[in-house]
C-alpha positions in Angstrom: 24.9 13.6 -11.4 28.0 15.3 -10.3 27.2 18.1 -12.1 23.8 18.8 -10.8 24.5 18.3 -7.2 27.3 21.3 -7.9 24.5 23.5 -9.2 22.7 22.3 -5.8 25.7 23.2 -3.6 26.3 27.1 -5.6 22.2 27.3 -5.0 22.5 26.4 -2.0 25.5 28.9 -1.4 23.9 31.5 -2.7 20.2 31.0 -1.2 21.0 29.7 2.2 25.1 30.4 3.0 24.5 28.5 6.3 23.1 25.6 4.9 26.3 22.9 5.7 26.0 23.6 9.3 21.8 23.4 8.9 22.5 19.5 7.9 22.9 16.4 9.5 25.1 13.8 7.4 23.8 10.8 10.0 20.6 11.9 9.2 21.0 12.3 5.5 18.6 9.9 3.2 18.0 10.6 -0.8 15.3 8.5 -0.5 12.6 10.5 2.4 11.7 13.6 1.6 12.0 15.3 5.4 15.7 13.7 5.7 17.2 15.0 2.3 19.4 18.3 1.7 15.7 20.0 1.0 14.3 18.2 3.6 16.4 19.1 6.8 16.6 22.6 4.9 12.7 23.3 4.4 10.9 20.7 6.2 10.7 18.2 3.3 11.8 18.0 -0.2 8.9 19.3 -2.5 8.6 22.8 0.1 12.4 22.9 -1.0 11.7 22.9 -4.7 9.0 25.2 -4.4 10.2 27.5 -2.2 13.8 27.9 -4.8 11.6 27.4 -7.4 13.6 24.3 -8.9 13.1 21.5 -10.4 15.2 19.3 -8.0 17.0 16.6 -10.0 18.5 19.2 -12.3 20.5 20.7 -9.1 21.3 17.4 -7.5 18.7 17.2 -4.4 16.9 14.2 -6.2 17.5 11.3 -8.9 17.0 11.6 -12.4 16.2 9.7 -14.8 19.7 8.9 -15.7 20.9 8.7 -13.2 19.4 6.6 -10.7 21.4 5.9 -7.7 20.5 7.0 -3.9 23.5 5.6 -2.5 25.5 7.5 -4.5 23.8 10.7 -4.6 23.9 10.9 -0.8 27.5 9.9 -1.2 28.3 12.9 -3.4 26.4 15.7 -1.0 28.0 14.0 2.1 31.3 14.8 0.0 30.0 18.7 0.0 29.5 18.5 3.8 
């Protein structure tokens, strides 16, 4: 999981440099699409995915399924913030 939401953050880097001061860690939830990374980014999570064109567990932005923890994927992005 780490892994992935690293990929997210050098996407994220690359796509939208400003995107740390775009988000709201009170805000932040895994679990709704409109108040994920994607979400405050891009209105909600699947307009994020379509609009980089990612499939959004493999860069961190959602669970997979391996890994399976909300809590602690929120955990690791706040950690990015």
């Amino acid at each position: 999981m780490e892994d992935n939401v690293l990929r997210g953050v050098a996407l994220l880097d690359e796509k939208v440099p400003d995107w740390r001061e775009r988000i709201n860690p009170d805000r932040l939830s895994m679990v709704l699409c409109n108040s994920c990374i994607l979400g405050q980014l891009f209105g909600n999570y699947f307009e994020g995915t379509r609009i980089l064109g990612i499939y959004g567990s493999d860069y961190g932005f959602n669970v997979s399924d391996e890994d399976t923890s909300y809590p602690r994927l929120r955990q690791l992005w706040r950690e990015q913030l």
